[in-house]
N, C-alpha and C positions, 0 to 999 in steps of 0.2 A: 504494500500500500504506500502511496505517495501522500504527504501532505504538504498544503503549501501556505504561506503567510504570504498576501496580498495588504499593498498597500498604495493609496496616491489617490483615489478618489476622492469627490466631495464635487460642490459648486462653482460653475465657470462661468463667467458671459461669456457671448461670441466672440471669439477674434481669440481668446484667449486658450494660456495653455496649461496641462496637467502634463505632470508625469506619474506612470504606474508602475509598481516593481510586484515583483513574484520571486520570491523563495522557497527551493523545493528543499522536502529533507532527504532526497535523496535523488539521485539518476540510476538508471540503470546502465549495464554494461554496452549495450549495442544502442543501434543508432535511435534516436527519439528527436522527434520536434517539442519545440516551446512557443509561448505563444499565447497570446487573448484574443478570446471570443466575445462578441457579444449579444445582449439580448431586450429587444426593445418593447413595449408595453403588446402582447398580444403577436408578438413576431417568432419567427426561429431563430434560432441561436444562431449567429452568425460568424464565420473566421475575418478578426481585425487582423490579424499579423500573427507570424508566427516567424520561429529561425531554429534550424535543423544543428544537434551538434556537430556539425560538419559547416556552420555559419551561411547554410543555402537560406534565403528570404524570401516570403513570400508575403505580400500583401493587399486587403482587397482595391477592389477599384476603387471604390471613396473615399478613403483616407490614402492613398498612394501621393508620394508630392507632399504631405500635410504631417503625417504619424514617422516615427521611427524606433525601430524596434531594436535593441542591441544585448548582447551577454556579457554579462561583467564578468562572468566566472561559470561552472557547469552547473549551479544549482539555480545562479538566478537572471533574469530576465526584464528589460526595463521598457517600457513603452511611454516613447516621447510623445504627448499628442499637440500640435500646434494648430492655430487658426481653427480651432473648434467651431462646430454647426451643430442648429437645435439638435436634425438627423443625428448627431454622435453619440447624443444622448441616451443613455441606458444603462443596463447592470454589465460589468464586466468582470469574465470570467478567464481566470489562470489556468493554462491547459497544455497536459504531457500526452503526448502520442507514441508508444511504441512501436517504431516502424513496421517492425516484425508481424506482431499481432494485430499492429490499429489501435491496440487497448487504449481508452481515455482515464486520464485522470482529472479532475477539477478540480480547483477554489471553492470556497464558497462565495464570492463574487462582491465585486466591490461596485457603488451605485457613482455615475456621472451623470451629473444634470448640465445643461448647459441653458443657461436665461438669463435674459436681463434684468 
C-alpha cells in the first residue's frame, strides 16, 4: 500500500498561482508514473499531469503552457499551476500508477477553488 501527504491547495483568483506537492511513503521497484488528477463538481476524474520515473511528461491539453509538473526526489512530486481559470477549479488528487499492473494508488485529494 502506498500513502501519500498532499499539500498546496486552498483559494486563488484568476491569473493566479498554486503550487501542489505529493509525498509518497514509498515507490516501488519498477517503472511507475506520478502525477495529479482531477475532479470537478459532477465530472470524471481527470489526468492534470503526470511524470514517469524515467522523467517522461505528460500533460492534458488545458493546462499545457500554464501547469508544471517536476520531481524533487522518487517519493515526491510538485505541481506548479500558473495563470489559473475558474475550469481549474476542483479536488485534486495525488496519483501512482504501476506501469506493470496499471495498479492506482490515490491521495485523499486536496480542494482548488479558483474566484474572485
Amino acid at each position: 500500500q502506498v500513502h501519500f501527504v498532499e499539500s498546496g491547495g486552498g483559494l486563488v483568483q484568476p491569473g493566479g498561482s498554486l503550487t501542489l506537492s505529493c509525498r509518497a511513503s514509498t515507490v516501488p521497484n519498477g517503472a511507475y508514473d506520478m502525477g495529479w488528477y482531477r475532479q470537478r463538481t459532477e465530472a470524471q476524474r481527470e489526468l492534470v499531469a503526470s511524470i514517469s520515473n524515467y522523467g517522461m511528461i505528460e500533460y492534458a491539453d488545458s493546462v499545457s503552457g500554464r501547469f508544471i509538473i517536476s520531481r524533487e526526489n522518487p517519493l515526491t512530486v510538485t505541481l506548479q499551476m500558473n495563470d489559473l481559470k475558474s475550469e481549474d477549479a476542483g479536488v485534486y488528487y495525488c496519483n501512482m500508477r504501476l506501469s506493470s499492473s496499471k495498479r492506482d494508488f490515490w491521495g485523499q485529494g486536496t480542494q482548488v477553488t479558483v474566484s474572485a
